[in-house]
C-alpha positions as CSV (number, residue, x, y, z in Angstrom):
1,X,-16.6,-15.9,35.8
2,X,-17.4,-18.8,32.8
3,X,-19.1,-16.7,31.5
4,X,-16.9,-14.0,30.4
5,X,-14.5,-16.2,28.5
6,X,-17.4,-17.5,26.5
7,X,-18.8,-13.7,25.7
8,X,-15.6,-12.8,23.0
9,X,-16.4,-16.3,20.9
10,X,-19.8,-15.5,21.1
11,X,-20.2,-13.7,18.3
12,X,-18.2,-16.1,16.0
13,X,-20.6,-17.3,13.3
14,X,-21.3,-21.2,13.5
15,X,-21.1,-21.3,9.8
16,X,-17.9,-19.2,9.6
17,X,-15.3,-21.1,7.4
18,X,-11.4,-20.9,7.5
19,X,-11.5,-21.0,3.8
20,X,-12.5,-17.4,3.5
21,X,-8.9,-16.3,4.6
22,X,-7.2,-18.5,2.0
23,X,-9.6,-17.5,-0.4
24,X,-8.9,-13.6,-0.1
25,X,-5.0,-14.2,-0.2
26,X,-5.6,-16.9,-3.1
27,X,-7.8,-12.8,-4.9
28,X,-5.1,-10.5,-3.2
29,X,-1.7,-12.6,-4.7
30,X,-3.9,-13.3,-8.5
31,X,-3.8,-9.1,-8.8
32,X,-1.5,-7.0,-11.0
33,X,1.3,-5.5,-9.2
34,X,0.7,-2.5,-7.2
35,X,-2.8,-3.3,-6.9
36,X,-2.8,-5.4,-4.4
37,X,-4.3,-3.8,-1.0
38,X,-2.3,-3.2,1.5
39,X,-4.8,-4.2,4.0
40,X,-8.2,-6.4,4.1
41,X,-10.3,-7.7,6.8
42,X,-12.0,-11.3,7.0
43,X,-14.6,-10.4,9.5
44,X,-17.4,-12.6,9.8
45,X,-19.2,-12.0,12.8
46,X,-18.9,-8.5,11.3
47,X,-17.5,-7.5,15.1
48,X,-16.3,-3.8,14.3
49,X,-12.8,-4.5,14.0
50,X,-12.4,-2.8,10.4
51,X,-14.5,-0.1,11.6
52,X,-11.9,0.2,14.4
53,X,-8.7,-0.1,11.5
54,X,-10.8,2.5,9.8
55,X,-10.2,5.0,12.7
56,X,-6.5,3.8,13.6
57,X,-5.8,4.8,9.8
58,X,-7.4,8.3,10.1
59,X,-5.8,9.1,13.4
60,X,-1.9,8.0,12.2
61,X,-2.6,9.5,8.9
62,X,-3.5,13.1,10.7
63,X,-0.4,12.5,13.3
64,X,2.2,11.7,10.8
65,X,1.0,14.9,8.6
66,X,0.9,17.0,11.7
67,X,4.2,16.5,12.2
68,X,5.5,17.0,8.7
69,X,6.0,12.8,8.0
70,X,3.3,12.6,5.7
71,X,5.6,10.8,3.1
72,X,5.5,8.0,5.4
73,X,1.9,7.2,4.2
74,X,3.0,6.7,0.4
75,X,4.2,3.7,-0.7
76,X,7.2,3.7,-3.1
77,X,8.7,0.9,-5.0
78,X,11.6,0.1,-4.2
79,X,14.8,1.0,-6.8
80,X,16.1,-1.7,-9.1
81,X,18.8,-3.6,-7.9
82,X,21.9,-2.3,-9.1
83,X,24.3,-5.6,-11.4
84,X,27.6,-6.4,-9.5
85,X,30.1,-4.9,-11.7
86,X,28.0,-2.3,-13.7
87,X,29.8,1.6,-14.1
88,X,27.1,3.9,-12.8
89,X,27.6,7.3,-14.5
């Protein structure tokens, strides 16, 4: 039974460093606006997880168009806020 809990940190690389998490969000925050992704993996043992993301994507993606919600899949910006005060015409 040990050795089940030591099978999922197995594949962890021993040279695996915290500092490629802040390093991506220190790449992801220094883009322009509206380039920033929305999602990116830090994988190092290379374990299948964005592989498995990958296929998640695909399979909401095709749902959500199936049944007509497509829009859900396009990010829009939100509008400006509107000044306390202001005369919309």
């Amino acid at each position: 039974m040990e050795q089940v809990a030591q099978k999922p940190a197995a594949p962890a690389p021993e040279d695996a460093d915290a500092s490629m998490v802040s390093d991506e969000i220190a790449r992801i925050v220094a883009l322009p606006a509206g380039q920033r992704p929305y999602l990116v993996h830090i994988d190092p043992a290379d374990d299948g997880s964005e592989e498995v993301s990958n296929v998640a994507d695909r399979i909401r993606r095709e749902f959500l168009t199936r049944v007509d919600l497509a829009d859900l899949l396009t990010v829009h910006p939100a509008p400006a806020p509107r000044t306390p005060g202001a005369v919309v015409a």
